[in-house]
N, C-alpha and C positions, 0 to 999 in steps of 0.2 A: 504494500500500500504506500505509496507516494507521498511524504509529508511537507505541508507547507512551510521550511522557517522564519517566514516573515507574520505566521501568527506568535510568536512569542519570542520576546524581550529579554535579552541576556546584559547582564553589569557586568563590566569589563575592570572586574577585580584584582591587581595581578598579585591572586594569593602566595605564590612563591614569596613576594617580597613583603607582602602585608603581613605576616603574621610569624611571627616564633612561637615555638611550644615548646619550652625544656619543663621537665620534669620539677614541682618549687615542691620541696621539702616542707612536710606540716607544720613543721616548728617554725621555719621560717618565714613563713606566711601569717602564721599566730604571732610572730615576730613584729614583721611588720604592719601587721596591724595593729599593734600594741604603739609601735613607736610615730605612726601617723604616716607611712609610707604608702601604702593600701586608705585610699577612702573611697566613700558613698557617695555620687553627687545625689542633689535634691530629686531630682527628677527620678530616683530610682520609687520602685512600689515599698510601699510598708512591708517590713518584717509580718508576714503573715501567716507562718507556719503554726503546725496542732500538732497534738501528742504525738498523734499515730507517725505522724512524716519523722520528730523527732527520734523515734525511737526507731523506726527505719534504717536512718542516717546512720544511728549509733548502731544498730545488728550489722548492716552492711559492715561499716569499719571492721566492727572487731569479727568478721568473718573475712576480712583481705577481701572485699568485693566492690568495682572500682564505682566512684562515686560520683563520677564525670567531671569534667574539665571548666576553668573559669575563663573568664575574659576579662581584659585586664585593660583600659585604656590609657597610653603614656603621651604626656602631653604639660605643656609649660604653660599652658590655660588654666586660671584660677574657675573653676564653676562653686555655685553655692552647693553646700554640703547638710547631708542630714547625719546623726549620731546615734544610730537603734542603740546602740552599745553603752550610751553615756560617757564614751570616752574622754571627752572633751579634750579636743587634742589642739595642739596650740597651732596658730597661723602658720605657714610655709612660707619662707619671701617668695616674691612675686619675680617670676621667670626661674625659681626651682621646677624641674621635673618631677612631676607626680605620677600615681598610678590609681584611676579611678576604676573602680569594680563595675563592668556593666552586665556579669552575669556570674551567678556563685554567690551572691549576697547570701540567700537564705541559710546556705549550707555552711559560711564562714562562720558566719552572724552565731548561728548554732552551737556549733563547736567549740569558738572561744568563749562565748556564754557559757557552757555547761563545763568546761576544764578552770572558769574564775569566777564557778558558781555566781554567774547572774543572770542566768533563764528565766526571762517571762515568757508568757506565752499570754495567746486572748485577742483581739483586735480592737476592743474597746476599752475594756479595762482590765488591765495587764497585773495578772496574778502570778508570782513567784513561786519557783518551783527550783525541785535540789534532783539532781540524779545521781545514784548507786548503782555499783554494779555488783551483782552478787558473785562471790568467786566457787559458791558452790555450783548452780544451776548454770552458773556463766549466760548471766542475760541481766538484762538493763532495768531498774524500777524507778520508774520518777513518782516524787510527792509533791504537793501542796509545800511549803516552807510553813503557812498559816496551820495546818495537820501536824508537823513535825513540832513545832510549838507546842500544838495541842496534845500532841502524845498521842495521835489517832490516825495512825498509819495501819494502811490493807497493803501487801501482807506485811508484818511488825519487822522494823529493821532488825537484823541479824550481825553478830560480833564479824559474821564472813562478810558483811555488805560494806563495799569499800567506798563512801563520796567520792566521783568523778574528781572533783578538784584534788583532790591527795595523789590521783594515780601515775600523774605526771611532772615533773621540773622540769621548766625551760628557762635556759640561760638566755635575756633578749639582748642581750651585748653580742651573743658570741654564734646565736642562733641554734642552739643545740638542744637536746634532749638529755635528762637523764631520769634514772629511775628512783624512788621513795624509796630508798633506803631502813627507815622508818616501819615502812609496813611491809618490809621481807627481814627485819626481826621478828616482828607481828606476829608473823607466820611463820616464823622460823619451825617451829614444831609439828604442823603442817603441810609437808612435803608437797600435796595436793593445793593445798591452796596456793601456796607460793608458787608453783608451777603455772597453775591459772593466772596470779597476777602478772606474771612474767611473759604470759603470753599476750595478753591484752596491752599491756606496755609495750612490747615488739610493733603490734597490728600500728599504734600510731606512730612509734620512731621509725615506721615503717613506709609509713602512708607518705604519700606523693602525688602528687595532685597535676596533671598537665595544666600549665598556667597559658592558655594564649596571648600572648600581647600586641597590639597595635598601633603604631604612630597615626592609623590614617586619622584623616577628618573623620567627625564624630556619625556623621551619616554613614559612612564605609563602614564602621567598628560595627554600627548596629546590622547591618544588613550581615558581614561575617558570624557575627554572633547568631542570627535569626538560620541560618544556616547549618552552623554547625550546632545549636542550643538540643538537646535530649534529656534535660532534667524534667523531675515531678512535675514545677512549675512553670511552663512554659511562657514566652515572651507572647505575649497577647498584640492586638492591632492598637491599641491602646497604648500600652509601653512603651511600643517602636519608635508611633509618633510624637510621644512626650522627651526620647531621645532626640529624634531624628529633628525635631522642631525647636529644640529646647535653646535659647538665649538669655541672655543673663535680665533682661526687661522680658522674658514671656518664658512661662513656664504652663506648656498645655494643662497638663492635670487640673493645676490650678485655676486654671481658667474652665473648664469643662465644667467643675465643683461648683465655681460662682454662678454659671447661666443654670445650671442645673437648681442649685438656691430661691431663682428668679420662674423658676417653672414651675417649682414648690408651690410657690404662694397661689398659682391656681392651679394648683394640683394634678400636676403633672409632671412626671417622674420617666425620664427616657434612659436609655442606656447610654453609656457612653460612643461603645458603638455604630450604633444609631445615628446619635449626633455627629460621630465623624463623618458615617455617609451621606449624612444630608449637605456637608459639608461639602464632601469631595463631590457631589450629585451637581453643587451650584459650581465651584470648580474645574473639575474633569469630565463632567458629563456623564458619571457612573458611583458605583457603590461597591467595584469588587475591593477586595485586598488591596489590590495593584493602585488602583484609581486611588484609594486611599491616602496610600503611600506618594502614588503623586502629585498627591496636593499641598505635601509637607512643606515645599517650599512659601506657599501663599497663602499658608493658614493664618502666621499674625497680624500680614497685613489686610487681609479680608478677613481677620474676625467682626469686627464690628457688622460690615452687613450678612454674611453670612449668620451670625447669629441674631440679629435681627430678624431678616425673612426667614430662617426658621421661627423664631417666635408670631411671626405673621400667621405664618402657615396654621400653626397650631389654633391660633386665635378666630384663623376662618374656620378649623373643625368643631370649635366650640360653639359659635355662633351660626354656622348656617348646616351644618352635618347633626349637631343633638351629641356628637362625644364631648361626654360631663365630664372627664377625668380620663386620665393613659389607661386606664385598668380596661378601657369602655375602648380601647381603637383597637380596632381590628388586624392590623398588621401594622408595627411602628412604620416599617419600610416606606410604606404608601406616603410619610410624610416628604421623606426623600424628593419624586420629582414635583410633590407640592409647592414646595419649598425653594425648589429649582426655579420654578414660574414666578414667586415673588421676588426672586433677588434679579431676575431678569428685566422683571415688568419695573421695578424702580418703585420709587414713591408713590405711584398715582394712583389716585381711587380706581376702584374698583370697579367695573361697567355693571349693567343688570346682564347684558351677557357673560362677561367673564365669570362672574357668580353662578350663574346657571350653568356653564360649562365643567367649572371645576365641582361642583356639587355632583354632576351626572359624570365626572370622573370617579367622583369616592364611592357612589353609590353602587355603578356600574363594576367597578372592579372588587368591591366589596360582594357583592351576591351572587358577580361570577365565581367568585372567590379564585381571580385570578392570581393571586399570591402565595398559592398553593405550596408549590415549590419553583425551582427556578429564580428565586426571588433579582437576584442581580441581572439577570440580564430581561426582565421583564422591567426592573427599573429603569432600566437607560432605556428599554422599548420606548415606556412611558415618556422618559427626558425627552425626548424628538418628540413625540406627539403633543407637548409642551411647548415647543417650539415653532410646532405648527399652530397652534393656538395664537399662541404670543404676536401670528404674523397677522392670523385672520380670527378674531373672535367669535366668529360665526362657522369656522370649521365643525364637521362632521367626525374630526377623527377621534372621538370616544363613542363612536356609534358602533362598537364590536359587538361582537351575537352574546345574549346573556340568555339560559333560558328562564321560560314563564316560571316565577313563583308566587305561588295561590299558597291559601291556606291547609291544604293537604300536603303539600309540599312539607312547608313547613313542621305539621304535623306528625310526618314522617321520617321528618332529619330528625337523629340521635345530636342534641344540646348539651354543649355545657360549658360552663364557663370559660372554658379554656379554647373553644372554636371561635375563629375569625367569623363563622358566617354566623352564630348565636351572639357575638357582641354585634356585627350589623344589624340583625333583629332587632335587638337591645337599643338601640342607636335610634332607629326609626321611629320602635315607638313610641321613644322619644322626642321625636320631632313633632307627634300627633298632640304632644300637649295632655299625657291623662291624667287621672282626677284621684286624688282619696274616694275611697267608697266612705269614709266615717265623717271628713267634713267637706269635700270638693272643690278643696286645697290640691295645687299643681303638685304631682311626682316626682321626687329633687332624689335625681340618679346621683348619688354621693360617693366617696368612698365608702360610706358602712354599709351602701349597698353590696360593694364587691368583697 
């Protein structure tokens, strides 16, 4: 079969020179992150890790099973920095060479936390926790710090449960390892046990991490990374772009958070997602991955209207569509080439056509329930037929085949809140304006509805 390669886009990365991988020693990596060599920029995600991943982490270790590789970015650019760690590490001069972590956070962040016993864990409110290892069963138990206080530990620490932080010394002058001495007197009389601690201390004087490092620009670092990345938690479309976009005046995240804030207040909650591709829909003309990403370059200077005509957008589904709230839209997507048409059309009111047109957009594609699947490239369908709009108000082109639905129809489709064509239902009859049966007070589709 014959393939076209002018369908698909290749980056002309030249990885031979972009990247080294030597082998960075765990101590020495705990090293330098002690001494503020290794940092976090802002823009990286919160420490988000849970028990289960924790202890994971710690099985793999001490079973010698590799834990994958970081990425490391080197570069004489000051960016703002976050401190999961609390290290608070002092300034750098300015045009020192740094190494910012743009993958491996979670798994660093981890391991130096629980060898200087400061593991939280939680996402909101961060509860301290101690881990041991037991040298009988040889396996990992983490507590509560607040339980260990209390004396109410499942199962009851044992004389063999050795605290992580005792298991190891590291010299951070000299980068080295050695072993607690201390607790193979301990054990001195215990042949077994000391053999188990002996061996657990090996797995990390052992452990070696492939470190990737990269001088490129910070767009290149992340596209290497989004490549070679095979950890638990993957670099999302979100991440990339808060790299890939990231300046010392605009930080995405931050900015996604705040319009997100402003949608709140009439109750309406999108994904971040979402909002990229509505984004990249007024931008690029589409909503895949790709389109995404290539809109990185012109997202801070077109935030303002981009964010905007989305908020338009939304503001016609509430007012002329009947969706009360995000709970109630049928496919976020759909706001996409919405969205697209108001950052086109500019400030000007609104026609009684254009209103009728887009209205017989949402409806029409809503009961087709043409958002089925295929969702991107029915977007950009729609983006052109948007555009044909834009040219002639009076176009035809959301006149595609829907079929007839009556009340048996309806009847017969299996509902439930979680179908795109049960919140258009929902939606409509909405729009009918219906009454309390108790006083013949209007129907206020709320959140407590959903």
């Amino acid at each position: 079969m014959e393939t076209n390669l002018n369908r698909y886009k290749f980056d002309r990365i030249p990885m031979a020179e972009a990247i080294e991988t030597p082998l960075r020693h765990f101590a020495t990596l705990i090293s330098d992150i002690k001494r503020g060599t290794i940092r976090i920029p802002d823009f990286q995600r919160a420490y988000v890790w849970q028990l289960e991943q924790v202890l994971d982490l710690m099985d793999s270790v001490q079973k010698g099973y590799p834990i994958g590789s970081i990425l490391l970015w080197e570069t004489t650019e000051k960016l703002n920095e976050h401190d999961p760690l609390q290290l608070k590490l002092s300034e750098m001069p300015v045009g020192q060479t740094r190494q910012y972590l743009l993958d491996g956070q979670q798994r660093l962040v981890t391991l130096y936390a629980i060898i200087h016993d400061i593991l939280e864990l939680g996402k909101k409110r961060k509860i301290k926790y101690k881990v041991y290892y037991d040298l009988k069963k040889e396996k990992f138990e983490i507590y509560k710090k607040k339980d260990l206080e209390a004396g109410k530990t499942t199962p009851k620490i044992e004389s063999w449960f050795v605290p992580m932080d005792e298991v190891v010394q590291i010299d951070y002058n000299t980068k080295s390892m050695s072993p607690n001495n201390e607790l193979i007197k301990k054990y001195a009389s215990k042949s077994d046990l000391v053999v188990n601690y002996t061996n657990l201390f090996t797995r990390f004087n052992s452990l070696q991490i492939p470190a990737i490092t990269t001088g490129q620009k910070l767009p290149i670092a992340c596209k290497i990374f989004e490549r070679l990345n095979n950890t638990a938690t993957p670099l999302t479309i979100v991440d990339l772009m808060v790299a890939t976009t990231y300046t010392k005046k605009f930080n995405l995240r931050d900015s996604l958070e705040s319009v997100n804030l402003e949608f709140d207040s009439f109750d309406f909650d999108l994904s971040e997602r979402t909002m990229l591709q509505c984004m990249s829909s007024c931008l690029q003309k589409g909503t895949t991955r790709d389109h995404i990403i290539d809109s990185s370059s012109e997202i801070e200077n077109k935030w303002k209207k981009t964010t905007q005509s989305l908020k338009l957008s939304i503001d016609f589904l509430k007012q002329h569509c009947s969706v009360p709230v995000s709970k109630f839209l049928p496919n976020e997507i759909i706001l996409a080439p919405i969205t697209y048409f108001f950052y086109m059309y500019g400030n000007k009111q609104l026609s009684t056509d254009d209103i009728k047109q887009l209205k017989k957009y949402f409806w029409l594609s809503v009961l087709s329930q043409r958002y089925t699947q295929s969702q991107d490239s029915i977007a950009e369908e729609d983006i052109k037929n948007m555009d044909e709009l834009l040219k002639n108000s009076k176009s035809k082109v959301f006149d595609y085949y829907v079929q007839k639905i009556d009340a048996e129809i309806i009847k017969i489709t299996e509902m439930s809140f979680g179908s795109a064509f049960a919140k258009g239902i929902l939606c409509f009859l909405a729009s009918k304006n219906p009454l309390e049966f108790e006083n013949n007070s209007i129907v206020k589709l709320d959140l407590s509805f959903a």
